[in-house]
Backbone atoms as SQL, in Angstrom:
CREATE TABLE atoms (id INTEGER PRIMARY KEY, chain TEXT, resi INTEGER, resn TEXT, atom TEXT, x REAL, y REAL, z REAL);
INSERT INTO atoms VALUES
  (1, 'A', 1, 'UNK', 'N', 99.211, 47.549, 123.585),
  (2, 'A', 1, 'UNK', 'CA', 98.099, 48.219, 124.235),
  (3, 'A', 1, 'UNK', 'C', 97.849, 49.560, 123.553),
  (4, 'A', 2, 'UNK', 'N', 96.679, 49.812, 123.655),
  (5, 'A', 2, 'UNK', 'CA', 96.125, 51.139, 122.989),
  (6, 'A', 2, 'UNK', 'C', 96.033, 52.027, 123.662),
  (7, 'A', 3, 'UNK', 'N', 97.119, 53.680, 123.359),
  (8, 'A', 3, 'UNK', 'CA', 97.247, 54.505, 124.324),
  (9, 'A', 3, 'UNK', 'C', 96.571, 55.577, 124.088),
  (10, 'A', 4, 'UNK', 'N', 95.134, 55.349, 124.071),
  (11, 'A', 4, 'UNK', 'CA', 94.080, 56.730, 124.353),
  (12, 'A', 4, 'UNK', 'C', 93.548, 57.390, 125.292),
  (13, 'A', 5, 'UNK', 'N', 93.316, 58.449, 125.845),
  (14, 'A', 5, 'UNK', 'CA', 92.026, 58.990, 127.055),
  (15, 'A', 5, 'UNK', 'C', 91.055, 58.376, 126.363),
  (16, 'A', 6, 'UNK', 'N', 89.983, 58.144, 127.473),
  (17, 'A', 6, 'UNK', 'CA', 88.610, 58.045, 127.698),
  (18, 'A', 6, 'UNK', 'C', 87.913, 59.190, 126.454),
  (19, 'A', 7, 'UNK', 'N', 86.586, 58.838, 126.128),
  (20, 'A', 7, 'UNK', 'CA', 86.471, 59.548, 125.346),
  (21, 'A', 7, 'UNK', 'C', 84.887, 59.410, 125.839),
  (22, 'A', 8, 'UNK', 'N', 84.402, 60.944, 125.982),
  (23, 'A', 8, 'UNK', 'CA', 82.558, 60.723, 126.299),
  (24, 'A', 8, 'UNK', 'C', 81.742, 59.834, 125.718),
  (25, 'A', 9, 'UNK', 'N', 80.761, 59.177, 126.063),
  (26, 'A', 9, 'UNK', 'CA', 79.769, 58.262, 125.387),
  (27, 'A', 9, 'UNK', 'C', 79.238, 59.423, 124.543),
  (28, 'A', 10, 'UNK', 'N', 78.627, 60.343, 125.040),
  (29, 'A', 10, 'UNK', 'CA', 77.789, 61.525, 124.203),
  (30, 'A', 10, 'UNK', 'C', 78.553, 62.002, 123.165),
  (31, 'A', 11, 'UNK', 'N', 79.960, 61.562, 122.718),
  (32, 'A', 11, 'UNK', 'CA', 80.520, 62.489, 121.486),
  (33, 'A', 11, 'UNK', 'C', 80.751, 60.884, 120.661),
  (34, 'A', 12, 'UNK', 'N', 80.587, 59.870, 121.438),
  (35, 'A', 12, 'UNK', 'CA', 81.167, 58.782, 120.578),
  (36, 'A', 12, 'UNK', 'C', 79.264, 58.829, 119.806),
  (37, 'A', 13, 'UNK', 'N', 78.134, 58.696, 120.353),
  (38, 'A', 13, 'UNK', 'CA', 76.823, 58.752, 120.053),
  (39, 'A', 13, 'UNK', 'C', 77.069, 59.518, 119.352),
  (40, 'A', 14, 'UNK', 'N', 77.065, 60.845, 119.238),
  (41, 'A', 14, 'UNK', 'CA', 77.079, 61.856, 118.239),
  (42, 'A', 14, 'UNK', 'C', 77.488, 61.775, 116.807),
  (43, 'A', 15, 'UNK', 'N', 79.135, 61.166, 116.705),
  (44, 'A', 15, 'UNK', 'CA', 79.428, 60.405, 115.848),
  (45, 'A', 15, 'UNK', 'C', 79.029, 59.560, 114.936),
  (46, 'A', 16, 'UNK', 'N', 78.368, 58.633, 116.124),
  (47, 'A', 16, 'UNK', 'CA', 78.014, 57.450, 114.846),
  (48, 'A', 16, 'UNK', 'C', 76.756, 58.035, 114.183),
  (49, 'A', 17, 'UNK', 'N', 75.527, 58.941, 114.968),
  (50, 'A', 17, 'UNK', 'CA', 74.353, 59.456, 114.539),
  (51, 'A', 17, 'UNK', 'C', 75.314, 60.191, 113.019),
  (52, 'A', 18, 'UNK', 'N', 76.127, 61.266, 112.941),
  (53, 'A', 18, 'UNK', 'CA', 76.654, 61.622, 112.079),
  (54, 'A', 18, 'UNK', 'C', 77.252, 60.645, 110.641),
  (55, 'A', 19, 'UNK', 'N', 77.376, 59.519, 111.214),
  (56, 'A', 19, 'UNK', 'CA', 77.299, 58.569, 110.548),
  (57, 'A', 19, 'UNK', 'C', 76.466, 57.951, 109.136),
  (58, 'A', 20, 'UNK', 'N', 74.890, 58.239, 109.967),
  (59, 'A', 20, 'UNK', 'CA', 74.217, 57.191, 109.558),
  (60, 'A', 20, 'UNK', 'C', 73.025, 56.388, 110.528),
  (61, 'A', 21, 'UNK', 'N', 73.583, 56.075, 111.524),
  (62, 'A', 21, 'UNK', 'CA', 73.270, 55.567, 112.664),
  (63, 'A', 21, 'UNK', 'C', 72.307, 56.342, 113.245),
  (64, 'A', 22, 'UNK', 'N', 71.216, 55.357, 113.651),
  (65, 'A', 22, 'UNK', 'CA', 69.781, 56.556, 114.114),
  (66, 'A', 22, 'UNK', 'C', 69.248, 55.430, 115.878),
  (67, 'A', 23, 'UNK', 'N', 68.896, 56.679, 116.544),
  (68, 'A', 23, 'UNK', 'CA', 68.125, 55.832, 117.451),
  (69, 'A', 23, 'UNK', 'C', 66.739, 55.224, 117.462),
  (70, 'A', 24, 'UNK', 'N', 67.226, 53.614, 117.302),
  (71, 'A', 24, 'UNK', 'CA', 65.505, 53.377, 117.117),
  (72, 'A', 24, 'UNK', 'C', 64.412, 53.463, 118.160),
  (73, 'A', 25, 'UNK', 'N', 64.890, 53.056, 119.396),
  (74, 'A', 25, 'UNK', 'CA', 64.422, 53.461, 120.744),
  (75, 'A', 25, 'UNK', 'C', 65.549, 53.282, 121.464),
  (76, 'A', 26, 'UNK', 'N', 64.542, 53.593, 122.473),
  (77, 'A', 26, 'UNK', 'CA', 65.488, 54.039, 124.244),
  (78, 'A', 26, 'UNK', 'C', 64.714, 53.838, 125.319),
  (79, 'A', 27, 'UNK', 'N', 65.273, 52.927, 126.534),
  (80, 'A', 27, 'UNK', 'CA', 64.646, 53.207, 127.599),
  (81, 'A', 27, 'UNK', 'C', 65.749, 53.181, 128.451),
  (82, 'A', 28, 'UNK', 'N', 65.588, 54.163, 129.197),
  (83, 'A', 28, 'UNK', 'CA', 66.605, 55.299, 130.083),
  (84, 'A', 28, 'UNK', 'C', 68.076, 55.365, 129.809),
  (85, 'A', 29, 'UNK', 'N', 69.045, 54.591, 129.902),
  (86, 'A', 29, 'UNK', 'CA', 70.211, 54.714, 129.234),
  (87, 'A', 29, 'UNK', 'C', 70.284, 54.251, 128.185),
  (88, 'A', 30, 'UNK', 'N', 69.889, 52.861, 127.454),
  (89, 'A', 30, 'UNK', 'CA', 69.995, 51.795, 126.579),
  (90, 'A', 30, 'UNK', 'C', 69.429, 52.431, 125.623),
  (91, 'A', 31, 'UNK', 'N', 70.179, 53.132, 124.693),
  (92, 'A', 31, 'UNK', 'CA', 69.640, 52.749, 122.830),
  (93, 'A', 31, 'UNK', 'C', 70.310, 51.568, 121.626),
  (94, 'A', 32, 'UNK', 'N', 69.055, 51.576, 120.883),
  (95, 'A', 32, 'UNK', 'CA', 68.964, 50.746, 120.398),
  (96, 'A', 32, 'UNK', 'C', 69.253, 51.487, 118.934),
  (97, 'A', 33, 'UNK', 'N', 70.570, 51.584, 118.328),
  (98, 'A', 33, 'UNK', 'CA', 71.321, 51.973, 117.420),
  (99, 'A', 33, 'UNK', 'C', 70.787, 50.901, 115.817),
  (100, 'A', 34, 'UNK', 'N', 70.510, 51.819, 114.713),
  (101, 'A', 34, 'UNK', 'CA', 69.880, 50.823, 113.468),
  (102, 'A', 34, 'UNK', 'C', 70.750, 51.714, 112.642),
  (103, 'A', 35, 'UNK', 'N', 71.034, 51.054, 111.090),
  (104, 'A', 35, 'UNK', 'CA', 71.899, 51.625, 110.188),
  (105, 'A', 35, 'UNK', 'C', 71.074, 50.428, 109.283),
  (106, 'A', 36, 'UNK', 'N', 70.930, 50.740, 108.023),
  (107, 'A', 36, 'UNK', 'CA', 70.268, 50.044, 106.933),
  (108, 'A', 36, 'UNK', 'C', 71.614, 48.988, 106.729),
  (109, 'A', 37, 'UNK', 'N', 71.583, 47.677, 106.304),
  (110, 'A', 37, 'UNK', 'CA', 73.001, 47.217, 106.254),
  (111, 'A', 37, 'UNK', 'C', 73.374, 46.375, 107.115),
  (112, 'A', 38, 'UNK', 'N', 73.272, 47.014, 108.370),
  (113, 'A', 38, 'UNK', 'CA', 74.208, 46.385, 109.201),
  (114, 'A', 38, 'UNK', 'C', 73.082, 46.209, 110.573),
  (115, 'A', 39, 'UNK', 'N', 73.909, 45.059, 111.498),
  (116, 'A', 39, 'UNK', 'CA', 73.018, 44.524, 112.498),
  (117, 'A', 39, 'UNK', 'C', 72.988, 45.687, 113.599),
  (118, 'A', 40, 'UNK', 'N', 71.786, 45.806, 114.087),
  (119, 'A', 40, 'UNK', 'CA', 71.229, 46.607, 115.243),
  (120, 'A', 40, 'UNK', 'C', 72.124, 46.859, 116.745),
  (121, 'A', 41, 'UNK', 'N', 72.515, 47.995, 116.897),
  (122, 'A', 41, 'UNK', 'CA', 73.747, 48.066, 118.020),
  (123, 'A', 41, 'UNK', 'C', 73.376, 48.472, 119.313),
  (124, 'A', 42, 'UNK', 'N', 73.530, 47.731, 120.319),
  (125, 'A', 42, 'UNK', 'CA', 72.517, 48.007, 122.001),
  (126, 'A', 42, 'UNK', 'C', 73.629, 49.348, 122.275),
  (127, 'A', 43, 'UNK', 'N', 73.617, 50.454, 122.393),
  (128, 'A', 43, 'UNK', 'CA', 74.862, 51.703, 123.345),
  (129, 'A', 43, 'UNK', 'C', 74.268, 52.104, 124.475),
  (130, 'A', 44, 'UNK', 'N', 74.412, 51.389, 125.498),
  (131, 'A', 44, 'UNK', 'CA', 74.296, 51.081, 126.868),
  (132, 'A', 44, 'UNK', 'C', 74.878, 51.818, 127.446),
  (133, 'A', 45, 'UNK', 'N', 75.218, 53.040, 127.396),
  (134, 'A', 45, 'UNK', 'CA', 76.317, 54.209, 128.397),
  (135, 'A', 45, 'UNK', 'C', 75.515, 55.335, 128.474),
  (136, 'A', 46, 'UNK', 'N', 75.694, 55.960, 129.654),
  (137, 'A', 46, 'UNK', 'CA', 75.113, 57.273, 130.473),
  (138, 'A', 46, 'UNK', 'C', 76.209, 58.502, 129.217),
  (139, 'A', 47, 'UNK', 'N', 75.315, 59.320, 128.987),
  (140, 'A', 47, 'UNK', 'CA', 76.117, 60.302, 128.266),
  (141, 'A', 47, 'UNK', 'C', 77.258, 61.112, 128.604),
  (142, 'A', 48, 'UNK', 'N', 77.419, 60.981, 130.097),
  (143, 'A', 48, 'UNK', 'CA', 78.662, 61.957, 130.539),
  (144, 'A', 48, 'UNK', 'C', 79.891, 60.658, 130.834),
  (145, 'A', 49, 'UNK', 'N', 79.188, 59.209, 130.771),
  (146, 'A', 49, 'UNK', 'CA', 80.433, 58.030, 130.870),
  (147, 'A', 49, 'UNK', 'C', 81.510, 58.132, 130.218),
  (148, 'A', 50, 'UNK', 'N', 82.704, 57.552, 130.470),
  (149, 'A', 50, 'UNK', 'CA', 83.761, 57.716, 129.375),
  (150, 'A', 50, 'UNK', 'C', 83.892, 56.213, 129.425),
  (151, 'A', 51, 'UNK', 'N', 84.298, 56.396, 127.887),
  (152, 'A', 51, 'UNK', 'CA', 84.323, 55.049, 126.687),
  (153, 'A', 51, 'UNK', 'C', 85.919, 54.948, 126.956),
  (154, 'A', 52, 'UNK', 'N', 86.740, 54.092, 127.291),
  (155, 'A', 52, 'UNK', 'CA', 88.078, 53.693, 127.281),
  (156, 'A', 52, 'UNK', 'C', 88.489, 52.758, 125.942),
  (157, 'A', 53, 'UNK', 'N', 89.359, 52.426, 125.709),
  (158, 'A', 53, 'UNK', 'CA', 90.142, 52.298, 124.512),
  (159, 'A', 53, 'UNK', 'C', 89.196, 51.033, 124.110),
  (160, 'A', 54, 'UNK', 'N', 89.689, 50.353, 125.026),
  (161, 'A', 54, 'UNK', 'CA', 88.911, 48.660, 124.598),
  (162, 'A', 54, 'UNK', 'C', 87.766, 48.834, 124.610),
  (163, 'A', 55, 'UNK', 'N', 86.038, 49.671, 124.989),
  (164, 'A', 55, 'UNK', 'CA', 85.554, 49.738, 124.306),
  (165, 'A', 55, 'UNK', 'C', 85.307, 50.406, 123.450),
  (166, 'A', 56, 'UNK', 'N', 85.910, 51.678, 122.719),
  (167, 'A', 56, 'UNK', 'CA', 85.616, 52.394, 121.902),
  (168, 'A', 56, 'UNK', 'C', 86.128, 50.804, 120.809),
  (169, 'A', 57, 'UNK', 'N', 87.080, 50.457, 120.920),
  (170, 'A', 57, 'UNK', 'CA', 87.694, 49.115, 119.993),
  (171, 'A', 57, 'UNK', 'C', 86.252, 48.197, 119.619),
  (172, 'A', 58, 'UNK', 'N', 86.049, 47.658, 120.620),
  (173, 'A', 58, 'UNK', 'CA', 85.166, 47.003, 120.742),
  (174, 'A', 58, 'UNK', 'C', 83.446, 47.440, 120.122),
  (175, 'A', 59, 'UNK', 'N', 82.745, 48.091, 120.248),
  (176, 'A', 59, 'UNK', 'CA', 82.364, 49.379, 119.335),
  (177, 'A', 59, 'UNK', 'C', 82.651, 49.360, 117.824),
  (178, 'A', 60, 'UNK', 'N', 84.238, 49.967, 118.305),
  (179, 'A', 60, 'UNK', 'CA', 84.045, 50.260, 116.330),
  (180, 'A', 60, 'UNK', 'C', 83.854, 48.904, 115.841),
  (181, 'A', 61, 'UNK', 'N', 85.121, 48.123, 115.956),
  (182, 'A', 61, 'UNK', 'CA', 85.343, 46.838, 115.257),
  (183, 'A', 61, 'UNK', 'C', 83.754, 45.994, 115.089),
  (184, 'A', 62, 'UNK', 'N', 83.482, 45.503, 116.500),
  (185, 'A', 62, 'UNK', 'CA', 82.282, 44.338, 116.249),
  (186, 'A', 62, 'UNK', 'C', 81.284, 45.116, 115.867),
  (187, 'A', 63, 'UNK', 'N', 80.910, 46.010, 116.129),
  (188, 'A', 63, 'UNK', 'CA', 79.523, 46.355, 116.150),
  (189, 'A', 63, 'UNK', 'C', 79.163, 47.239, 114.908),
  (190, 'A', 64, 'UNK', 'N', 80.119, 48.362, 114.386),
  (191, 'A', 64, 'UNK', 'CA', 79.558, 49.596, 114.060),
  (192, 'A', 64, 'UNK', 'C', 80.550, 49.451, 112.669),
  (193, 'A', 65, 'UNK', 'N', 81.705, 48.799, 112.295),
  (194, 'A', 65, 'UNK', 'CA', 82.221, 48.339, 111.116),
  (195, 'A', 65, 'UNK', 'C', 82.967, 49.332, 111.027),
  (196, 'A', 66, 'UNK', 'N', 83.524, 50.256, 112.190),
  (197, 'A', 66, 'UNK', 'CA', 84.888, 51.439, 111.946),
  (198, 'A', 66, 'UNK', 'C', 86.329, 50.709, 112.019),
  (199, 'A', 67, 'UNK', 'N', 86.873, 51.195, 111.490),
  (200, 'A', 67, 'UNK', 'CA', 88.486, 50.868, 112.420),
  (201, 'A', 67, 'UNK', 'C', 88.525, 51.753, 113.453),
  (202, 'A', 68, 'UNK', 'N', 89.551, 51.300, 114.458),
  (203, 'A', 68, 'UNK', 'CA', 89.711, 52.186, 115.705),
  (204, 'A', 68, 'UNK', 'C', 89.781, 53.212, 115.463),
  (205, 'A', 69, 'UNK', 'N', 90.886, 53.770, 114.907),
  (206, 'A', 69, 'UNK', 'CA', 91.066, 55.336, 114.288),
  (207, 'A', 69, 'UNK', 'C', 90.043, 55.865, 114.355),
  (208, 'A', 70, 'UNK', 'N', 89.489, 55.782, 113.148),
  (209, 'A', 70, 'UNK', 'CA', 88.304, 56.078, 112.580),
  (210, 'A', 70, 'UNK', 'C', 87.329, 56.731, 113.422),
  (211, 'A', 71, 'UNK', 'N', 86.747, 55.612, 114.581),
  (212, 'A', 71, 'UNK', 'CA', 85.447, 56.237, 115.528),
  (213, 'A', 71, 'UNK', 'C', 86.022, 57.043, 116.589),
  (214, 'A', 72, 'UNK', 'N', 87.276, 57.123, 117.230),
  (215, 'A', 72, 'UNK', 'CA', 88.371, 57.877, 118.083),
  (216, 'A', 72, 'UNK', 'C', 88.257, 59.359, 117.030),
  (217, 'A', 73, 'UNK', 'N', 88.194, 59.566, 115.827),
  (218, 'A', 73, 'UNK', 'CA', 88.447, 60.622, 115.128),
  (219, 'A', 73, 'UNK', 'C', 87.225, 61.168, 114.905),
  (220, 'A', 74, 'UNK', 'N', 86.053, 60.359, 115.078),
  (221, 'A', 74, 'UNK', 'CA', 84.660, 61.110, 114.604),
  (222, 'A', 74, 'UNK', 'C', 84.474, 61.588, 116.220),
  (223, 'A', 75, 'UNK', 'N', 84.943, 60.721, 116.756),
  (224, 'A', 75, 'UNK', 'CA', 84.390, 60.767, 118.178),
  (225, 'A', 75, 'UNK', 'C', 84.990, 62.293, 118.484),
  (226, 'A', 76, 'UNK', 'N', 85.829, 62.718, 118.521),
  (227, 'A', 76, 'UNK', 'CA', 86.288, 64.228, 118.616),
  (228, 'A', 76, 'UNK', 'C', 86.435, 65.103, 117.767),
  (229, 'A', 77, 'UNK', 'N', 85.830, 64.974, 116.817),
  (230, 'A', 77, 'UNK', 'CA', 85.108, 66.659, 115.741),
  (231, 'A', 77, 'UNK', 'C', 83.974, 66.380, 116.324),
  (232, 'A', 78, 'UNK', 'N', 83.647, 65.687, 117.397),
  (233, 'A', 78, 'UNK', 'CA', 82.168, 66.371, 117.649),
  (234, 'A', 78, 'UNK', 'C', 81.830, 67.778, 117.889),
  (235, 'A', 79, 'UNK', 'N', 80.894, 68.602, 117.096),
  (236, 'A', 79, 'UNK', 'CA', 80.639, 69.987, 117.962),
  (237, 'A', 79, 'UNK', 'C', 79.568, 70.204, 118.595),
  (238, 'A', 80, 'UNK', 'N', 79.396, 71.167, 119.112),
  (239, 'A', 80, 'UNK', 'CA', 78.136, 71.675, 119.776),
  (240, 'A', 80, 'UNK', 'C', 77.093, 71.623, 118.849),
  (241, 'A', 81, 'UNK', 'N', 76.831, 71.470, 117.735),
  (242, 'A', 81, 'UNK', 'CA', 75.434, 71.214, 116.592),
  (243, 'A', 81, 'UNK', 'C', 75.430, 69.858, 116.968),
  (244, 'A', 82, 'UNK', 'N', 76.319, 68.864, 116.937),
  (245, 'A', 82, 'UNK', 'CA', 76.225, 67.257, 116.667),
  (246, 'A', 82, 'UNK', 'C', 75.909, 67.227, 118.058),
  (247, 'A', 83, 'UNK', 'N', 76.227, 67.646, 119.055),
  (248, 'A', 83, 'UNK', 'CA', 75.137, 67.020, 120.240),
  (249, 'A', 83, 'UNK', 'C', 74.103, 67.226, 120.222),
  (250, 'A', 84, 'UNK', 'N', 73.573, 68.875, 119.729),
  (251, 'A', 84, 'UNK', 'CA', 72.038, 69.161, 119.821),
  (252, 'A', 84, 'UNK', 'C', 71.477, 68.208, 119.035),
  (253, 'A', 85, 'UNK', 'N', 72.199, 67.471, 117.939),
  (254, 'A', 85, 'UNK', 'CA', 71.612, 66.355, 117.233),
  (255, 'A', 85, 'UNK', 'C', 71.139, 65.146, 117.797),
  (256, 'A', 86, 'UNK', 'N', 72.169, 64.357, 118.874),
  (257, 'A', 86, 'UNK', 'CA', 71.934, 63.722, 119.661),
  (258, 'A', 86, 'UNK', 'C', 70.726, 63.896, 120.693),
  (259, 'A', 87, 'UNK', 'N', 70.918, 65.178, 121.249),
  (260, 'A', 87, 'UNK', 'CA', 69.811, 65.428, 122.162),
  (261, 'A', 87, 'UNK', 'C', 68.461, 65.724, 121.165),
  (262, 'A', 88, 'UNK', 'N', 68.526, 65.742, 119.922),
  (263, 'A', 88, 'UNK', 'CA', 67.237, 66.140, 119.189),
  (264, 'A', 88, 'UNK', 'C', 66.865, 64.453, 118.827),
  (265, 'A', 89, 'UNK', 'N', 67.366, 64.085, 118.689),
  (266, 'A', 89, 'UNK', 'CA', 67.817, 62.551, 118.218),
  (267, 'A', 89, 'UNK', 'C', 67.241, 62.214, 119.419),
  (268, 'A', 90, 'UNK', 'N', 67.761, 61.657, 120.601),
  (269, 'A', 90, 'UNK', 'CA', 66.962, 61.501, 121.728),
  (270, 'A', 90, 'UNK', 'C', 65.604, 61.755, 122.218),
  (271, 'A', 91, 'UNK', 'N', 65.397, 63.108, 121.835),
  (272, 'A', 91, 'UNK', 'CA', 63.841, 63.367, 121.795),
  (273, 'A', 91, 'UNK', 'C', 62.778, 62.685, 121.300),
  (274, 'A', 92, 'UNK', 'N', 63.633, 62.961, 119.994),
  (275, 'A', 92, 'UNK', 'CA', 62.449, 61.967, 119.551),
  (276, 'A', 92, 'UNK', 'C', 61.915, 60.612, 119.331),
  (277, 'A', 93, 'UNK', 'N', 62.684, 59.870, 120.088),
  (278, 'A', 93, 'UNK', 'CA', 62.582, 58.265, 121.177),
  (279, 'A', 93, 'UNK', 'C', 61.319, 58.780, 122.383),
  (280, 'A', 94, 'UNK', 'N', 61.870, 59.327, 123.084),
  (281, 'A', 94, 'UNK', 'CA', 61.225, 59.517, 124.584),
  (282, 'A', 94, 'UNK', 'C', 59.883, 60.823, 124.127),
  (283, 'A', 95, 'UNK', 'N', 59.830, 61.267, 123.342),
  (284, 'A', 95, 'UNK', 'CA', 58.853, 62.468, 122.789),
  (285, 'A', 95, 'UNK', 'C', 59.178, 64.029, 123.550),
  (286, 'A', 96, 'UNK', 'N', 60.110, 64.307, 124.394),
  (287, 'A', 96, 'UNK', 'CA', 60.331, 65.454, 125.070),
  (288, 'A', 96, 'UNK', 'C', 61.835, 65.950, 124.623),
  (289, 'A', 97, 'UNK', 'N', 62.153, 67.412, 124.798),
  (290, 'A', 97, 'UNK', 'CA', 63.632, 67.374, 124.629),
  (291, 'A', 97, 'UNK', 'C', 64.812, 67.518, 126.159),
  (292, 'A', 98, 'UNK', 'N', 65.449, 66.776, 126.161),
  (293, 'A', 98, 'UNK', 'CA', 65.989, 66.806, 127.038),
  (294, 'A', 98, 'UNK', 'C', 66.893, 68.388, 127.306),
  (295, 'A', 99, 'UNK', 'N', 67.103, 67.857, 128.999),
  (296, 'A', 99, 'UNK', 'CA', 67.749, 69.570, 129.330),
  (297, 'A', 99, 'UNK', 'C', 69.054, 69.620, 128.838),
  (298, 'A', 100, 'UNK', 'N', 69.742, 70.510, 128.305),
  (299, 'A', 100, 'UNK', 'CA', 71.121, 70.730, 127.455),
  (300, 'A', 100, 'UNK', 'C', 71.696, 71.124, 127.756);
């Protein structure tokens, strides 16, 4: 078994945007994650949710082509710029900026 904390949806998002990974749309929680390459990823989580081991696993492995490590490690150098990214990133799906 994999012995991690929970880890925010909003820093694991942040991440993969840091990545590469862009939002192609959104309607209210559900984005629709694109990367040139690779198949289109649904990230279905409220931004303050926490991601537990099996799916951050689940995530990296099927969907996003990380090893576990890997998205667990992007997932926490997130900083305060890489969310405003997210939330700028978000904006410009829905056309407004969200409150921060």
């Amino acid at each position: 078994m994999i012995d991690w904390p929970a880890t925010k949806a909003r820093r694991v998002l942040a991440a993969l945007i840091r990545q590469g990974w862009r939002v192609l749309r959104q309607t209210g929680s559900h984005r629709v994650l694109a990367r040139p390459g690779w198949p289109n990823v649904i990230f279905a989580f409220h931004d303050d949710a926490g991601l537990g081991p099996r799916m951050l696993a689940q995530l990296a492995g099927q969907h996003a082509g990380y090893a576990v490590p890997r998205i667990r490690s992007l997932a926490h150098s997130t900083t305060a710029a890489a969310s405003a990214t997210a939330r700028a990133c978000s904006a410009s799906v829905t056309g407004s900026l969200p409150p921060g």
